[in-house]
C-alpha positions as CSV (number, residue, x, y, z in Angstrom):
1,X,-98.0,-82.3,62.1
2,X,-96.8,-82.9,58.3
3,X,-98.5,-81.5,55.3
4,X,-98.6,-83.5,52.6
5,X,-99.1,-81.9,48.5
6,X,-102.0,-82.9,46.5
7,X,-101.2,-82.2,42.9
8,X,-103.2,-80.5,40.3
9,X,-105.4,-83.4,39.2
10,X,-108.2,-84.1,36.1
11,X,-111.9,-84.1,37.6
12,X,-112.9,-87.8,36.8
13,X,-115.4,-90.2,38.1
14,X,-113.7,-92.8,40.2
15,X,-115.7,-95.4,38.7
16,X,-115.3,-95.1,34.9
17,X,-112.1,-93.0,34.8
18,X,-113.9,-90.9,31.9
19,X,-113.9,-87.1,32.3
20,X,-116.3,-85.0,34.7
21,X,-117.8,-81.9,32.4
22,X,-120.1,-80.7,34.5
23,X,-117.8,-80.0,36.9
24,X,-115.7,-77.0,35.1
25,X,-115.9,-74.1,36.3
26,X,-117.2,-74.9,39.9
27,X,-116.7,-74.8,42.9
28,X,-115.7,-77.9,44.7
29,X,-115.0,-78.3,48.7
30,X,-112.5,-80.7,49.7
31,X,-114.0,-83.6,52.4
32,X,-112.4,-86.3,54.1
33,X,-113.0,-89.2,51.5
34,X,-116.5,-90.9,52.0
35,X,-118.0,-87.9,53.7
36,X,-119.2,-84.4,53.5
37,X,-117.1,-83.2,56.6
38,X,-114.7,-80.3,55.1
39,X,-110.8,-80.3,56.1
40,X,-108.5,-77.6,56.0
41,X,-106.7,-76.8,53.1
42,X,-103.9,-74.3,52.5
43,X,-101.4,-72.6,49.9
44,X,-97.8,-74.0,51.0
45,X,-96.5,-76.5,53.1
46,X,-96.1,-74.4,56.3
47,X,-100.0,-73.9,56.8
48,X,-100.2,-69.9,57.4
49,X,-102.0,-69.5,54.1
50,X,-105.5,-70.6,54.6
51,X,-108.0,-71.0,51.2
52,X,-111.7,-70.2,52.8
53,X,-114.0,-72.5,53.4
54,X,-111.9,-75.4,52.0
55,X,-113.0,-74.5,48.3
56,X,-111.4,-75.0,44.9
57,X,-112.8,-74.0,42.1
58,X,-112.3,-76.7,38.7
59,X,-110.9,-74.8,35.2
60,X,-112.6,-75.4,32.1
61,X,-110.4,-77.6,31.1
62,X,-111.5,-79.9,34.6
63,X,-108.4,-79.5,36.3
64,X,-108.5,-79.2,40.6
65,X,-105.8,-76.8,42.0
66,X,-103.3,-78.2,44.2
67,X,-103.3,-77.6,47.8
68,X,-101.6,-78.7,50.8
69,X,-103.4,-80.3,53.8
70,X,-103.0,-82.5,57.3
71,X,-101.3,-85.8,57.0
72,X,-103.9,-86.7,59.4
73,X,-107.1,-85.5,57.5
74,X,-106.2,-87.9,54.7
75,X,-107.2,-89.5,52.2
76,X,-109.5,-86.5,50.5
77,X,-111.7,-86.3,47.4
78,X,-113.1,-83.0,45.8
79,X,-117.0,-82.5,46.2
80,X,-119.6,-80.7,44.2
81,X,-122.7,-81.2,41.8
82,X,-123.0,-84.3,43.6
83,X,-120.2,-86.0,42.9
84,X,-117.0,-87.1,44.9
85,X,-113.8,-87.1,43.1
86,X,-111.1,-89.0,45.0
87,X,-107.5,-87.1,44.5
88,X,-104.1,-88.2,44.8
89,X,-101.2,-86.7,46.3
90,X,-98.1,-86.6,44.6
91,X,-96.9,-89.2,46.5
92,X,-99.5,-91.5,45.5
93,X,-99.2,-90.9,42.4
94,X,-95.2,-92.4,42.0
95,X,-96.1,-95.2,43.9
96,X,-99.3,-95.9,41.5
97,X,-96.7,-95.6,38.5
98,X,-94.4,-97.8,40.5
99,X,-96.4,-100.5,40.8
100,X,-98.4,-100.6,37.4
101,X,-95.0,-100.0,35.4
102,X,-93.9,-103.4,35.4
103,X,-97.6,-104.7,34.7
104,X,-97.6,-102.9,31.9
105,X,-94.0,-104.2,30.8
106,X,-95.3,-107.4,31.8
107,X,-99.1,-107.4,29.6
108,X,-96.8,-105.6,27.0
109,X,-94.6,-108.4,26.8
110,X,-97.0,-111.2,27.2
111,X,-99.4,-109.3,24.5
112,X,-96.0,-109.1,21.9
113,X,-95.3,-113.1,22.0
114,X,-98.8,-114.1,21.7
115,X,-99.2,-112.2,18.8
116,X,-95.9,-113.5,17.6
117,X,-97.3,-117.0,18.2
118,X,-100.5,-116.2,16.3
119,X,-98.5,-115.0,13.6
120,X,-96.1,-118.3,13.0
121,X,-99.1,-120.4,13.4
122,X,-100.5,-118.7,10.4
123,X,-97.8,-118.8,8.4
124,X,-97.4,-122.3,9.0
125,X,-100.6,-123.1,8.1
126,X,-100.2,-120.8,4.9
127,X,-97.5,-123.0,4.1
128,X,-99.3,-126.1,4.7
129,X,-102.3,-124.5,2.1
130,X,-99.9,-124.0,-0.1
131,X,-98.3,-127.8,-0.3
132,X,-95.6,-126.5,2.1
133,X,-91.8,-125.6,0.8
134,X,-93.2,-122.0,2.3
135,X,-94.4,-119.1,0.2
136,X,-96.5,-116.0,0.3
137,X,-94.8,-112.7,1.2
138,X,-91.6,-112.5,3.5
139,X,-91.1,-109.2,3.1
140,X,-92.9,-107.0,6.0
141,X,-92.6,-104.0,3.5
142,X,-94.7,-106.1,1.1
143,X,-97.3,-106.6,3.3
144,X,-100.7,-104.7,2.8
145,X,-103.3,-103.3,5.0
146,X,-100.3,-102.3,7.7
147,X,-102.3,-98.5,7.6
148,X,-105.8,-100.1,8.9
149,X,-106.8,-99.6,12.0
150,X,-108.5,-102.9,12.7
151,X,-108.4,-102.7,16.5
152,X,-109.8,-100.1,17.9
153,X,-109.1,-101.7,21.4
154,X,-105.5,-100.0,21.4
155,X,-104.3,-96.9,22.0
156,X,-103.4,-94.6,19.3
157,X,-103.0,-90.6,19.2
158,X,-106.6,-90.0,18.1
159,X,-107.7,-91.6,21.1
160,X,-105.3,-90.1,23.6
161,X,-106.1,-86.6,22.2
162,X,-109.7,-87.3,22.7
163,X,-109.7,-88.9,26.0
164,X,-106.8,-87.3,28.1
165,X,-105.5,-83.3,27.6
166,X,-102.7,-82.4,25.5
167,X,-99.7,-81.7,26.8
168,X,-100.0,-78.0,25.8
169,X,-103.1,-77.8,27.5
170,X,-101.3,-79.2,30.3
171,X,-98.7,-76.3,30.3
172,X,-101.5,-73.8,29.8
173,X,-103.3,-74.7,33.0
174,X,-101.0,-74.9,34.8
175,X,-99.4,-71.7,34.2
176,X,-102.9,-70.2,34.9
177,X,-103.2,-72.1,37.9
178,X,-100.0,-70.5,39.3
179,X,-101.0,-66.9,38.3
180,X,-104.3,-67.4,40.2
181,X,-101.9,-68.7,43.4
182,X,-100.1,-65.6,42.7
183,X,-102.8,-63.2,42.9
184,X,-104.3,-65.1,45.9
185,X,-100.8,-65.2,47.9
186,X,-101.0,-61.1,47.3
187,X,-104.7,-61.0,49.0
188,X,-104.1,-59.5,52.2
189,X,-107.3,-61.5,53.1
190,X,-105.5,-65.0,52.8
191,X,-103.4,-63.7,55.3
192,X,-103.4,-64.9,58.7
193,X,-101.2,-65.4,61.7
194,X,-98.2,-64.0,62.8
195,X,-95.2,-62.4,61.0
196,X,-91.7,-61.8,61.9
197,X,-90.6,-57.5,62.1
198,X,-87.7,-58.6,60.4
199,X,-89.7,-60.4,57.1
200,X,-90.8,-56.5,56.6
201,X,-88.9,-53.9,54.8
202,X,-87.6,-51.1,56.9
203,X,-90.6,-51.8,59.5
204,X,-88.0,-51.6,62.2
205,X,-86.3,-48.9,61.7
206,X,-89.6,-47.1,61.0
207,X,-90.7,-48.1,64.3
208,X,-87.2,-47.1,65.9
209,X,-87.9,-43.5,63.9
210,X,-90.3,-42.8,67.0
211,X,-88.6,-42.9,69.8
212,X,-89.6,-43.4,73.6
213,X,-89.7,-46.3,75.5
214,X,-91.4,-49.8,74.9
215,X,-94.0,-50.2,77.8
216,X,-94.3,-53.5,78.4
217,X,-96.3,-53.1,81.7
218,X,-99.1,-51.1,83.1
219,X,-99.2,-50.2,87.0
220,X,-97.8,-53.7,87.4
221,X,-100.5,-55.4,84.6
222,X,-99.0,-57.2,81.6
223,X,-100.7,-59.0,78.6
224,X,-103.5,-57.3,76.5
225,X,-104.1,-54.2,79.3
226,X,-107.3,-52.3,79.8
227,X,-106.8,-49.5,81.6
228,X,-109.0,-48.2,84.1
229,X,-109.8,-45.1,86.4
230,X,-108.1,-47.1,89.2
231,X,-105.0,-47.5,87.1
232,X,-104.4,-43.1,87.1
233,X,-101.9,-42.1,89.3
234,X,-102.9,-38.8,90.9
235,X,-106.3,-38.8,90.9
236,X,-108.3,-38.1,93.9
237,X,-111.7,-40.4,94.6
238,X,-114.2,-37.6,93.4
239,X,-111.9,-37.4,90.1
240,X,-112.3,-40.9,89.3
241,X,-115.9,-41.0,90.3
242,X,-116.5,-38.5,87.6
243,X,-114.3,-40.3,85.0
244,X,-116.3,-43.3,86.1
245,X,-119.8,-42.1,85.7
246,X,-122.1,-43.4,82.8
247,X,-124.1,-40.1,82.9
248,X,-124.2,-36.1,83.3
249,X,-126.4,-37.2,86.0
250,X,-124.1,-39.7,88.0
251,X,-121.6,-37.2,87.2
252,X,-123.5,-34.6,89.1
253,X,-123.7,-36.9,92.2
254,X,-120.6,-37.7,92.3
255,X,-119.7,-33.7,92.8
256,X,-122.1,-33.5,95.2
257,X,-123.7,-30.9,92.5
258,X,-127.5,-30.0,92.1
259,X,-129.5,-31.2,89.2
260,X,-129.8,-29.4,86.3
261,X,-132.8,-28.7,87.2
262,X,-133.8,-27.4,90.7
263,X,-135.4,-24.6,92.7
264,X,-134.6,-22.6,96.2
265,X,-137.1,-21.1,98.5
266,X,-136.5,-17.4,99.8
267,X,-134.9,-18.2,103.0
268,X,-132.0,-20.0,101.4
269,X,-130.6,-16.3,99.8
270,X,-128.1,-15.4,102.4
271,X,-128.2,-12.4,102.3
272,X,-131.9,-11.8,101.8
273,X,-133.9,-9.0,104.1
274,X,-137.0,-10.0,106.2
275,X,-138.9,-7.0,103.3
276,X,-136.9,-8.4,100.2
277,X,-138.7,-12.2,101.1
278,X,-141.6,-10.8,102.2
279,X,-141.8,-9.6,98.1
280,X,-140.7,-12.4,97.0
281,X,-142.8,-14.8,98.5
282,X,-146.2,-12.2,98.4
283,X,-149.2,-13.7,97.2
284,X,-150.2,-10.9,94.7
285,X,-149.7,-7.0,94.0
286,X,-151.9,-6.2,97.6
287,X,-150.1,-8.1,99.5
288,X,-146.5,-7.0,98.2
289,X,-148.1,-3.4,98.3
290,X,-148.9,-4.1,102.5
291,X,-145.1,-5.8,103.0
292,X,-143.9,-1.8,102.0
293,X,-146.6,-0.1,103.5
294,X,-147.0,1.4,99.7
295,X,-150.9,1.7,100.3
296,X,-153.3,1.2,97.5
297,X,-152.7,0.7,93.6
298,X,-155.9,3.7,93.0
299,X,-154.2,6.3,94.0
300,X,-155.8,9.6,92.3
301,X,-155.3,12.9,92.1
302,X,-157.8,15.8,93.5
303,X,-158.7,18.5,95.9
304,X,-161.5,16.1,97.2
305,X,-162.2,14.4,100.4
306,X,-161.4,11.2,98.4
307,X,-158.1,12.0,96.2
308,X,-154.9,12.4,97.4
309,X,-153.6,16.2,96.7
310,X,-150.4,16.7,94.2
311,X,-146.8,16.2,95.8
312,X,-146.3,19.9,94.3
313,X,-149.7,21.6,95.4
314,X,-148.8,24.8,97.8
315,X,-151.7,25.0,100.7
316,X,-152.8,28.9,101.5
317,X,-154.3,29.8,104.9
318,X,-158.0,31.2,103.2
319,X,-157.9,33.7,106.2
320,X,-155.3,35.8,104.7
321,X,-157.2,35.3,101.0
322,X,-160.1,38.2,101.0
323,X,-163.2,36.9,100.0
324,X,-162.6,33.1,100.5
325,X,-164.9,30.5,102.9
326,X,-163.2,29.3,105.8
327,X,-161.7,26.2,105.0
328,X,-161.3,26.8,101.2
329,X,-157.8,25.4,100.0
330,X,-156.2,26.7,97.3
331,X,-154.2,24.8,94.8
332,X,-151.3,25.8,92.8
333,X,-149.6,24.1,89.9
């Protein structure tokens, strides 16, 4: 689809022609002509260069930035503050000049011999107020009042200056204009699309610099690849299970493995005794006491009927001690 140019152009309202002040310094979005629909807009001819959100933005001196856009988007006018400014391309613009050249040769020429008429009819009729044979000044040096400006209907400097911007303006603008471009061209931002390798300084060979091979597949995928546990040569099904799972916990069950978390009961030791789980699963200190045959926890130490005699006592027969009760027993520590 072509791209058509349209040119740098003055901010003026389409109905008066006069100038658009309000409008410098803002922001205006370029619409299809008669509505508020935005088209798209870009930096050169090709198109790659987008400007966001269809925006230009008017000098101070109420000039619109060129842009390119869509043959088919057009015509377009410049929107903002309310008010639509209908631009030309530079197309548009010859043709205009084409066609309103020879109008203006033609009023120009028409204006120049009614004047002439208007001027022999009143130097006839000076002549005739004068008793005829002619008179008055020939001379156009001679004639006075040729500095007055007695129609102010015409175009003069004073009035171009102050309707239209001078040509050094002009220049001005423009060269700012094309700096801003510049800048925006170098915003990586304004960049979108594709690009060449070979439109990039040395990329290739950088590239080249790391060696290997270019993998243009993957286990028989192509395109924009995601690879998946499936896609691992060499792995088992517990292996990718693992890789697969979305938790410590799935993990876990995938091994087969016990929670983190968990308990046994005596008779799972292996190589427990019938005594060793007897102690481990005893209610309290009796009961462990009774699994060992360990007796009583109040053991205590005595030569009564009710204490248990030292491990180190020795026990004398009284009938060899002289003097002792049968049945004394005689302690020794």
């Amino acid at each position: 689809m072509a791209r058509i140019q349209y040119v740098a152009r003055l901010a003026t309202d389409k109905n008066s022609g006069l100038p658009l002040p309000q409008l410098a310094g803002q922001a205006v979005t370029i619409v299809k002509r008669g509505t508020t629909t935005p088209v798209t807009i870009t930096e050169d001819e090709a198109g790659t260069m987008v400007i966001p959100s269809s925006i230009r933005t008017v000098s101070t001196l109420l000039f619109i930035p060129s842009f390119w856009v869509n043959e088919a988007d057009m015509p377009v006018s410049a929107l903002g503050a309310g008010v639509e400014v209908p631009l030309d391309t530079s197309e548009g613009i010859a043709k205009r000049l084409d066609v309103l050249e020879p109008q203006v040769a033609a009023a120009v020429s028409s204006s120049a011999a009614s004047a002439a008429s208007a001027e022999a009819s009143r130097i006839a009729a000076e002549a005739a107020a004068a008793g005829g044979g002619g008179g008055g000044v020939t001379a156009h040096g001679a004639l006075t009042g040729l500095g007055n400006d007695d129609h102010t209907q015409y175009h003069n400097d004073a009035r171009g200056d102050a309707r239209y911007p001078l040509k050094s303006a002009v220049t001005t603008e423009i060269g700012n204009a094309v700096a801003t471009s510049s800048a925006a061209d170098r915003n990586r931002a304004n960049h979108t699309g594709q690009q060449a390798i070979s439109t990039i300084t040395n990329l290739q060979t950088i590239l080249d610099g790391f060696g290997g091979t270019a993998v243009n597949s993957v286990n028989g995928l192509s395109g924009v690849v995601v690879v998946s546990v499936t896609n691992l040569a060499g792995t088992g099904t517990a292996g990718r299970a693992v890789m697969g799972a979305e938790s410590e916990a799935a993990g876990r069950t995938a091994l087969g493995a016990a929670a983190t978390s968990h308990t046994h009961t005596a008779s799972q030791i292996t190589d427990s005794t019938a005594t060793g789980r007897g102690l481990l699963t005893a209610a309290d200190a009796a009961a462990a006491r009774g699994v060992i045959g360990a007796g009583t926890s109040s053991l205590e130490l005595g030569t009564t009927g009710t204490t248990a005699l030292r491990g180190n006592a020795i026990v004398l027969n009284p009938s060899t001690l002289t003097g002792l009760p049968v049945g004394t027993f005689v302690a020794h520590t």
